[in-house]
Structures are given as C-alpha cells and as structure tokens.
N, C-alpha and C positions, 0 to 999 in steps of 0.2 A: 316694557322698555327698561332697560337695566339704569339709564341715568335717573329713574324714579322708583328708585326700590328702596327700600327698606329693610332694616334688619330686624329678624323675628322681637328680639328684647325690644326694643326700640314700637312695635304696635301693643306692646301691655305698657307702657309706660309713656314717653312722651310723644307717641303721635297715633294712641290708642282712637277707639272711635270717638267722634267730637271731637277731635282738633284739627286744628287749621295748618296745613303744610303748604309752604312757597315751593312751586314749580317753575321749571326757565320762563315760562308766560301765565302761567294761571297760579290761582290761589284756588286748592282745593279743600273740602271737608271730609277727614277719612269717616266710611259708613258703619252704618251698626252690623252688628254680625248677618244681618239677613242675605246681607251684599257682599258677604266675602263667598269666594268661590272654592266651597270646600269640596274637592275632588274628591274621590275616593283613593287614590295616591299623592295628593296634595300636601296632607296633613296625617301627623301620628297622634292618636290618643295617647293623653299622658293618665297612667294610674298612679291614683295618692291618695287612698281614704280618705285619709282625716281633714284635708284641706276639700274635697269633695263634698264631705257631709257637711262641714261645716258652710260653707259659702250655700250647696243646697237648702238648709236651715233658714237661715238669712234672707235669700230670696223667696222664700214662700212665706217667711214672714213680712216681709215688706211687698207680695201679693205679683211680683213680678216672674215668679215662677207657677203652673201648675201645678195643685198639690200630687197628683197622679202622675207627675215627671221625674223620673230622674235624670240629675244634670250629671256631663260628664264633660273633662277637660281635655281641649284639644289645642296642637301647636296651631298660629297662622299657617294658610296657605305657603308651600314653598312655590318660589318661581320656577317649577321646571318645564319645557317641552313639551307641550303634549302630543298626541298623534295625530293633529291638525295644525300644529307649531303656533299654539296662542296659550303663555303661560296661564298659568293659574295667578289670582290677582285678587285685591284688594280692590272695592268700587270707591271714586273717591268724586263724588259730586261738582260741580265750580261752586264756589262763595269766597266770598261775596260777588253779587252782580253788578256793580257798579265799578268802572273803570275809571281810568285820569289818563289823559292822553299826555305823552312825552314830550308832544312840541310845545314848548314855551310861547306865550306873548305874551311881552315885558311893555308896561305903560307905564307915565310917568305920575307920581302926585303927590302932592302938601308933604306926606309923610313920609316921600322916598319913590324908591323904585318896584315896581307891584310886578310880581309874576303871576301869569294868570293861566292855567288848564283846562281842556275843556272837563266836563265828566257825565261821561254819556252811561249808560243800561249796556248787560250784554246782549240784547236784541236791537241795538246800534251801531254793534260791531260788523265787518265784511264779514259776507256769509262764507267765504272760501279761508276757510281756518278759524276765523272769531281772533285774528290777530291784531287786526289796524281799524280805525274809526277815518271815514273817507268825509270832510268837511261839505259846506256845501257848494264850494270852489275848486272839488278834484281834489284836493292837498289830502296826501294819506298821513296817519300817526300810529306809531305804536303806542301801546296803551298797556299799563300797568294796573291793577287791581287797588281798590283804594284801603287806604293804613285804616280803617274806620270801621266798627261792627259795632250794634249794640246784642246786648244780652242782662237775663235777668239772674236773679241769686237761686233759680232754680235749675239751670244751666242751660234755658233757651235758648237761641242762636237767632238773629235775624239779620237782614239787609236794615240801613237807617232808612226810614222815607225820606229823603232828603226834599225831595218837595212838601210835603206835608210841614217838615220842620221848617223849611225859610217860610211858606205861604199860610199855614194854615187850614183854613177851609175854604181860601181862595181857591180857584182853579188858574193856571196858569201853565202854557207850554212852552216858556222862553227860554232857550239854553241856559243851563247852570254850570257853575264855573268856579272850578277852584282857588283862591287867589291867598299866594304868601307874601310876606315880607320877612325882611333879614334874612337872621340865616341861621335862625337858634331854632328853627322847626317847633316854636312852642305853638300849644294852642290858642294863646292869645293875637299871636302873627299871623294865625290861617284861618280863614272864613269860605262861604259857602253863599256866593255870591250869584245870584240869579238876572239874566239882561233885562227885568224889569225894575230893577233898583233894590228890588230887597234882598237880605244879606243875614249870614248867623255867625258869628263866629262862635269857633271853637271852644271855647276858654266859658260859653253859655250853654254849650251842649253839656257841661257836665253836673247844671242844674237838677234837682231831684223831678223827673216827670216832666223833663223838657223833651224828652224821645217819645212820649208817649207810651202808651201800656201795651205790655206784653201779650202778644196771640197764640204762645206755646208752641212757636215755631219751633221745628226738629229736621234741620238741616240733613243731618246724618242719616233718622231714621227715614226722611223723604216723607214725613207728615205732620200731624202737629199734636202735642198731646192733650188725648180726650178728655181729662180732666181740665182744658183750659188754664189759665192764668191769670192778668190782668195785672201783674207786677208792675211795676216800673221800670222801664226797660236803663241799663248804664249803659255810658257811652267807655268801648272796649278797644284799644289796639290790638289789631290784628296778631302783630309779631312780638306784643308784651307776654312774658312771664306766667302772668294771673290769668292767662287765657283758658289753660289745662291744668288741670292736676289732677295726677291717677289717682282710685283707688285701689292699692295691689295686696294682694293677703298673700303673705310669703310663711312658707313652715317648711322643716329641716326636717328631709324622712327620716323613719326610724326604721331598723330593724324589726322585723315581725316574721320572720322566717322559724316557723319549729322543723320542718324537714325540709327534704327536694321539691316531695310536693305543694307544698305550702308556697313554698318561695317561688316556683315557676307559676302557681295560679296567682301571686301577688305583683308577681311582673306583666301579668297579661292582666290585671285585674279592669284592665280600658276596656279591651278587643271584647270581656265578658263582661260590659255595662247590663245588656241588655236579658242575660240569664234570669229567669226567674221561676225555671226547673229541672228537674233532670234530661228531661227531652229537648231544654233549648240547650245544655250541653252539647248532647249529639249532632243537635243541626251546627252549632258553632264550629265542632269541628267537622262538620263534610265542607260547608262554604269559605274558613277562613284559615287558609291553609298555616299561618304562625301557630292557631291552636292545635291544629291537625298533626303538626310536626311534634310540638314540645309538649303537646298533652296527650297527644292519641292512644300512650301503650295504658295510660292507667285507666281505671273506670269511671264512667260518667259520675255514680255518684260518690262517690271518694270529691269528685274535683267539685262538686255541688257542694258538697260536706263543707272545703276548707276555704271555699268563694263566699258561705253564707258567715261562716267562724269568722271572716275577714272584714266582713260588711260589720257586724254585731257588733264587733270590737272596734271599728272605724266610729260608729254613731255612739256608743259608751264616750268614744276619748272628746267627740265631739262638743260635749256637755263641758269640758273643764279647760282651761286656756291652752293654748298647743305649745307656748313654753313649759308649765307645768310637767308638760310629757316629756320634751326633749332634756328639760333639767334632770328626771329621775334618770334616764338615760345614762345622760352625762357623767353625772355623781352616783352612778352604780356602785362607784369602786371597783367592778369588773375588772381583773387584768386585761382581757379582749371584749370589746364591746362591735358584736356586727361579724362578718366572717371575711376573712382575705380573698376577696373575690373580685376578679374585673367587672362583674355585672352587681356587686352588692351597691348597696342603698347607702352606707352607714360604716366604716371601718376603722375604728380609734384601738389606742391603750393604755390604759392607768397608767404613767411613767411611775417606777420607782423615786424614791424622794432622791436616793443617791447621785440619780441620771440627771437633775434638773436643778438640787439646792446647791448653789457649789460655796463650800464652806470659806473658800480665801476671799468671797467677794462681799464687803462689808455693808451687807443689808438685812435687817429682821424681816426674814420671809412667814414666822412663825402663824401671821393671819392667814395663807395660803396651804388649804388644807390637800390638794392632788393641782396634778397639772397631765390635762389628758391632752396627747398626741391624737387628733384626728387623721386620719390619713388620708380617706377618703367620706366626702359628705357629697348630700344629694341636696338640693334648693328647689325648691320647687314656687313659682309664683306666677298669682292666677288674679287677671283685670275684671273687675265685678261695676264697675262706675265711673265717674269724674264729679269734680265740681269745679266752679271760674269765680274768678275773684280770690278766694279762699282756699288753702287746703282744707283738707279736713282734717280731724285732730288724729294723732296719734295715741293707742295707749300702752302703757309700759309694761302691762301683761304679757301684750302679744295678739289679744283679742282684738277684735271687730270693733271701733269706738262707736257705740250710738248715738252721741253726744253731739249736737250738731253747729258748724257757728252761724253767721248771718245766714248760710248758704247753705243748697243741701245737692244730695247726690241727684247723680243725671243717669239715668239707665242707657246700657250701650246697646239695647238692642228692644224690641218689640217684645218676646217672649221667647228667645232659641234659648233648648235643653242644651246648649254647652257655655263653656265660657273660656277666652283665649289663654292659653300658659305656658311659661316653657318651663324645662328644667337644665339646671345649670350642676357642675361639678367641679367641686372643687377641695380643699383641705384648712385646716385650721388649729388653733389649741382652744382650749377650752380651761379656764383658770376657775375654781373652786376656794371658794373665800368662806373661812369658817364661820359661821352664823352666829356662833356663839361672843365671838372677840367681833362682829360685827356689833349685835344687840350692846355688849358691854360699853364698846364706842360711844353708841347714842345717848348712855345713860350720864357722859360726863359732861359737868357743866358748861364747859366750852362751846362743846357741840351742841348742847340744848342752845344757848344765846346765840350762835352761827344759825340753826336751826327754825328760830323765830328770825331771822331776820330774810331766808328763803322764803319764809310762807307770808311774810307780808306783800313782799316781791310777787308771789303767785296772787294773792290776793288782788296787787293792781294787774297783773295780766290776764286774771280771768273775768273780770269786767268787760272784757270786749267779745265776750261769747253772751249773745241773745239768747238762749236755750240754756242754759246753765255750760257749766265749764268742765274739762276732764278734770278727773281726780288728779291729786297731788299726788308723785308718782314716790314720793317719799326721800327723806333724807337720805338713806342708806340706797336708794338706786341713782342720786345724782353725788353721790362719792363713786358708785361702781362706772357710773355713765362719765364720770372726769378721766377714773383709774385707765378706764378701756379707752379714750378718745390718746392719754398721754402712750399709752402702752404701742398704739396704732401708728403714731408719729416716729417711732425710737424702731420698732421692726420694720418699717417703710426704709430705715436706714441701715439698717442689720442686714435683712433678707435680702432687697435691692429688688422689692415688688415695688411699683408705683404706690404712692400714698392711695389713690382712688381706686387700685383697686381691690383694695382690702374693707370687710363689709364687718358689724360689730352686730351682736345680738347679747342684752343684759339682762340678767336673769334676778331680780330684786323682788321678790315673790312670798308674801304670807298665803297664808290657809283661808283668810278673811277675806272676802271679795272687795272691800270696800279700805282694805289696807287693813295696815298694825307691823306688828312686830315683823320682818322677816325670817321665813323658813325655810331659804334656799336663796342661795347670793352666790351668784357665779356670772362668767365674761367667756362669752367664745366670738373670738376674733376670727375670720374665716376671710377664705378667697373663693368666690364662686365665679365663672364668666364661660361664657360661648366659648372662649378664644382658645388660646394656647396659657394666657396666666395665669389662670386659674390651679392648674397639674404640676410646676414644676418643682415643687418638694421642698421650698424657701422655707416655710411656716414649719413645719413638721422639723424639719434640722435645729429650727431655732428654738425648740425646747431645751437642747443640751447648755444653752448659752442665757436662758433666762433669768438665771439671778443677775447678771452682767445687763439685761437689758429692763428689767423692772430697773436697779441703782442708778442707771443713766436716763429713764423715763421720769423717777421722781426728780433728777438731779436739775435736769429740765426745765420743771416747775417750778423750783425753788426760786429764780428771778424771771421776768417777762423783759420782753424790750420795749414795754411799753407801761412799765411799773414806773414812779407809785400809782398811775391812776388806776390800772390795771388792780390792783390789788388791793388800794381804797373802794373800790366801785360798792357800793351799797343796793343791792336789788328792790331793793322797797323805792326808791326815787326816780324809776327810770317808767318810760311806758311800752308799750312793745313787748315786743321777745326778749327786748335786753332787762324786763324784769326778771326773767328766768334766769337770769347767771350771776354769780360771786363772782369771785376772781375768773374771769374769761372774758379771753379776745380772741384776735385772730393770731397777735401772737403770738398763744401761748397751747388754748383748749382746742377753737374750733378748728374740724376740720372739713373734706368736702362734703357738702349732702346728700349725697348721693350715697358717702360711704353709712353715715350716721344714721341708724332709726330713729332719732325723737328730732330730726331739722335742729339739731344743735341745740336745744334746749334744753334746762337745767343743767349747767356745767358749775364748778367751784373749785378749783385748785387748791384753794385753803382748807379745804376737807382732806384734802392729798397730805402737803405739807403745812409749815409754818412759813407764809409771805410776811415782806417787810410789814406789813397792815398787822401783825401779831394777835389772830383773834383768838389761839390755843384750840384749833379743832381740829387739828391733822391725826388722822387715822395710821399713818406711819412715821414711826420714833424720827423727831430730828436729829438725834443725835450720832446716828445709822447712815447721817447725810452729809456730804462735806459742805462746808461754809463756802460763798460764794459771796465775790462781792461785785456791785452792777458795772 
C-alpha cells in the first residue's frame, strides 16, 4: 500500500531495521534483512569496493558475517507490480502489543479529575481487523498502541510486562488501566493502575531494574539473541529520538577506470560478486543478460584479469581510511580528475587560481592552496547496525569508530551476505588548505592557549564514554570543521540550495593513526540526494564567486546575535556536547545534522576570527576583515 511506503534513503537511515514506525492504526517494527522481499527485479546491486571490503572486514571481525562469505551491497526492495500484483515489500512485525483504548472514563478524586483507559494485549483486540477492543457491555473502542517500550543498551526491544511490574510475583487477572491527570503528559501524572488496587506510576518506571532483566528480545529479527542478556531493561518512548540511531558508512567513489574495459567491469563489479573464475565469467554472461550485452565482445579472461586487479586494489585501499584515498584524489593537482561521462563515478577540475581568487575582493586567500570544481560525485552509503539511547561516536578520519559508549551495536540481520545502500549523485567543491600555514597556525601562542582550553572541554565530555572516549579529533580539524560549517551557511545563500541539503566531508588528517601534526587539510562541501537538488549546477558556478563568499562567511562570524555569551563561552565548564564547542551556537556555527558529520561537535569560531572574547587565535588576518559593530 502506497500510504506505508518508504523512501529507499529513509530504510538505511531513519527507519532502517529495528525501528519503530507509526502506521494510521498499528505501530510497526521494520525487519531484519531476512524479511525483506528481495526479488530478483526488486532491487539493483550497487558495486563500490572499497566501502564493500571494508564493511566485509568489519563484520567478520565482529563474527556476524561467514568468513567464506562475501558480502555484497544491494538497494531496498522497490515497490513495483509484480506479475501477481502484490508489490515487493518490506516485513514490518506489530510492536508493541499492548494497546490503550481511546474511550475515555473520567472519575472524580482528592487530586482532581482522573482520565482513565482501558489497556488490553493484541490477542484482546476484535478478530476482524485487530482494530477495536469490545468491553464486556458490547461498547466498542478504538485503540492506539501504547507511548511505552522498554529496551536494553544492547539494543533489545521488548513489550513491558505490565503485570509483572504493578503485581510482582502476584498472579492477578483484573483489568489494567491507564490513568492520567493534567495535562502535561508527564510521567509523574500517568500510572498503571490495576482493578485490584495496585498501581505504578511512571515517574518509578524509570528506576534502574524496576523493568526487570532483559531476555534478548529481537523484535525485528523475530527471535531473541543466543548470546542471551540479562541487562537492565529502560523504560523507552516509542516515538522519542533515542529510539534509533543508524549506523551508516558513507565513501565518495573514486575513479579507478584505466580503460573501457576496466571501467565497464567496474560498473558491473555487483552483477560479478559471485565470479571466482574464468568459467563463472562465461556462465555470467549466458544467464545475465547486462553482462551478456556490455561485456560479451571481449574475452572471458581479460574480464577475470581486470575483476581480480579490481578486487586487489579494493582490499589494499581497505586497510587505510577512505578519506585518506578521496583526499589524494582530491589534491592531485590534476587539471581533470575522472572523465566527463554521464555514467562516471567521479568528475572534477583543478580550477586555475585566476578563475576563483578574485583580486578586488579584500580577503587573504593565501592559506587556500586549489579550489576544485567537482562536477559530478558518486555517495555511496551502506546500513551495517543501530544502537538506542545513544549514537554511536563518530570518527574524524572517516573510519569505522570501535570505541563504544554506554551502548553498543544491534545487528540488522541474522547472517545475510548483503547489506542495504543506495547511491546518491550529486556535485560539490572541494577547498584544499595549505598544511603548511595550517601546522604554522598551531605553533602560535594564541592557539596553543585556545587549544588547551578545547581539550580540557574534551576531557569533561569524554567522561561519559564507559569504554574509553574517541580521540580528540584535533585542533586544526575543528578550525576546518567551523571553516566548512560557516562556508555552508553563506552558499545556502549564494547558490539558493536549501541549507539541509548540502552534506560537508573534512579532511584533517596526519600519517599517525592516533593523531599529530596534519598531512592533509582540506573541506569538500557537496550535494548529494535521490531528488532532483542534488544536479542543478549551484555549487560548481559558485567557485567563480568564492573569494566573495569565504569574505562574507568570515564576515559572519565576526559578531553572533547571541554574543558576548556566545563568544565568552568556555568549553572546559559545560557538560554535554556543549563541551565540545568555543565560540558556537545556533546562531552563529551549528547547523542541521543531518547536513554535519561530527553531530555538530567541536565547533570554535574564534579559531575563524577575532570575537569580542579577544583570545588571538584566528587562522585568518583580522585586518582582511571589516569592523563591525553588534
């Protein structure tokens, strides 16, 4: 049915497996992959090495893949017709089972006026639909699914026993019954009130080990996991926030075409997962006719030759961060990087400085060492997990964070050799910040004292990671991560794309795994999406006009409307997220999260400019800047 569909981005991300979607009557749990209904025209294999090998790595390290498997990435099911007229689809369980019926009874008492609902099991619902709960006076009710789940920090799922919690180890079969007061929906106004007198309220359910221990329920997968549990179950809102969070590993293909042939078996590299000699060549192409067409005139092993060159080179790149790879790219220096094609991966150019620095617009661009026009870029991102309660961390690499907080990943599936992704298209620039005038930066006094007063800040926010905390993602990547978040604000108003849907990737990057100096400092601001805003050429125009829109990005910065607090704020005194930020708010750094890879974190505009706060650590000349006053 088309009023419950979904759009493909939207199952790797917010309502991948394990989460909970509201339906016109039911609350569903979308399934693990076993329960999608992959047609054989349903869905297209997407080929992308290096986000392949790598994610394959990963799950055989963490035992949830077969080592003798290889994994291969495929889109969701599309909705189409089939030749029985029942689309292709998504399974999506009911949960919770526990309902609230919509008729009201209101009594009266000491503290007011008590609304009371009944809440029955869905094996108490009419059998003709599972719509209405029939009293035991005839009177029918619709019934809504109740706000109430618990779950554990491992990402279990379960119904509450709501008898179990009012009674105990009593037995007791008297209807239970929801009852609020006021009107502030809190949890201290609403209990779980049973016709034998006994009663919980809300406001106790969220006592440690008041739900009882966890069974390793797995809603989605439709079993429970055989490593068992025994957690602590929390008490979760359905429709909160903290219910889901993906885990999505997104990489920006690269060019890897050395001829026709190369390039046409790198396009089909999906359809030829399963090669693994010269004779399954041959049968690929008698049974699949894409290969049969685009590959047929050359020889079987020629295409074996440039399929295995393809794979080799996929699990080399996989060993070293996949920004590291897109950076060298990047900063080739290449006049053309990719080849001008409607079917390439990858299509930029080195702009000359002449086309981008424009000399009457009074800004020292001199840290800006290229400014590449991307024309066309490929996104590729593939859903491997979830966790609740918590995200997971991100790392500034690009890599896979192993670092885990309260909470850890929830597998989307049992053991299937694939895993959900789609690929998006879109354009971008790419800004290249000399490394050299970047290290100089960090060695001035200023910025050292700015500096320690970031890492004390990091210090109280990584106290709330039980497992140790991600690395500090370093000075010089939350100046790039400020530069790109202001840069993204100012062509939102240039270009006349939506703020949101412009996506930032920061490239603040040593040799050292574990940090140091950086060896590579560069911002590619890009538009990637399904839609149509992704294509329309806004970003790519706007290099001719970027000295005009970095002068008006910093220009920006230089007051908040929400200064002086904004620009006294101290990161060492705060607790939270808001340890991670200098000078940033809302109105000045952050912007959506969606657009942002680090969840808005580490920001500093006083590494940009000089704010009224005067701490002397701007990375670009004040004097370059016009005076403003609040």
């Amino acid at each position: 049915m088309t009023k419950n569909a979904q759009r493909l981005s939207q199952l790797i991300s917010t309502f991948g497996p394990g989460a909970m979607i509201d339906l016109p009557t039911r609350s569903v749990v979308v399934a693990g992959l076993e329960f999608w209904e992959m047609r054989a025209n349903s869905f297209t294999t997407i080929p992308e090495p290096r986000l392949t090998a790598r994610l394959e790595q990963l799950l055989k390290d963490q035992g949830r893949l077969d080592p003798n498997i290889s994994l291969s990435l495929r889109t969701p099911p599309v909705s189409t017709d089939s030749v029985n007229g029942i689309p292709a689809g998504v399974t999506a369980p009911i949960f919770p089972a526990w309902f609230v019926c919509e008729q009201v009874e209101a009594t009266t008492a000491a503290t007011g006026t008590l609304r009371r609902r009944r809440l029955v099991r869905w094996q108490d619902l009419d059998t003709r639909g599972r719509r209405r709960f029939v009293f035991d006076d005839g009177r029918k009710s619709e019934v809504t699914p109740i706000r109430f789940v618990c779950a554990c920090e491992k990402g279990h799922l379960q119904d509450i026993d709501w008898r179990w919690v009012v009674h105990g180890a009593v037995q007791c079969h008297e209807p239970l019954w929801v009852e609020e007061k006021g009107t502030s929906a809190d949890p201290a106004d609403t209990s779980i009130v049973c016709g034998c007198g006994r009663s919980l309220s809300l406001q106790d359910a969220f006592q440690p080990g008041r739900l009882g221990k966890c069974r390793g329920e797995r809603p989605w997968l439709l079993d429970r996991d055989p490593d068992g549990c025994g957690d602590n179950l929390k008490l979760l809102t359905r429709t909160a926030t903290n219910t889901y969070f993906p885990q999505v590993y997104t990489v920006i293909s690269l060019p890897s075409e050395e001829d026709d042939l190369t390039r046409l078996v790198d396009e089909l590299s999906g359809d030829l997962a399963n090669v693994e000699t010269v004779a399954d060549v041959a049968q690929a192409k008698r049974f699949n006719p894409k290969v049969s067409v685009s590959l047929g005139a050359y020889p079987d092993a020629e295409i074996f030759e440039r399929l295995k060159r393809l794979r080799e080179g996929a699990k080399a790149d996989a060993s070293r961060s996949p920004k590291m790879s897109e950076f060298d790219v990047f900063a080739s220096g290449r006049q053309q990087i990719g080849h001008n094609h409607p079917s390439a991966k990858l299509y930029a150019e080195t702009l000359p400085r002449t086309v981008w620095d424009d000399q009457s617009v009074d800004i020292d661009s001199s840290a800006i060492k290229n400014l590449v026009a991307v024309h066309r870029l490929r996104e590729v991102s593939s859903l491997y997990g979830f966790t609740r309660f918590e995200a997971a961390p991100t790392s500034s690499d690009g890599d896979i964070e192993d670092i885990q907080l309260a909470v850890r990943g929830a597998p989307i599936s049992r053991g299937a050799d694939w895993l959900p992704a789609i690929e998006q298209f879109g354009e971008g620039l790419f800004i290249h910040i000399d490394e050299r005038v970047v290290n100089g930066w960090l060695q001035d006094p200023g910025v050292a004292n700015r500096q320690a007063s970031l890492l004390r800040g990091y210090d109280h926010w990584r106290a709330r990671f039980s497992g140790g905390a991600p690395n500090y993602p370093g000075t010089a990547y939350t100046l790039l991560h400020s530069l790109s978040h202001a840069l993204m604000a100012e062509i939102a108003l240039d270009s006349g794309y939506p703020a949101s849907s412009l996506k930032e990737r920061i490239y603040a990057l040593s040799d050292a795994r574990n940090g140091g100096v950086p060896a590579r400092c560069g911002i590619l601001i890009y538009t990637a999406t399904p839609g149509a805003q992704g294509t329309l050429g806004g970003l790519v125009a706007a290099a001719s006009r970027f000295s005009r829109i970095l002068r008006n990005a910093l220009d920006r910065q230089l007051i908040c409307s929400n200064d002086p607090v904004c620009a006294d704020h101290e990161p060492d005194g705060r607790s939270g997220d808001r340890a991670t930020h200098g000078a940033a708010c809302h109105g000045c750094l952050l912007i959506a999260e969606t657009s942002c890879e680090m969840r808005n974190l580490f920001l500093d505009r006083s590494l940009l400019v000089q704010t009224m706060a005067g701490h002397q650590s701007n990375f670009f000349d004040r004097q370059s800047l016009p005076s403003r006053s609040p």
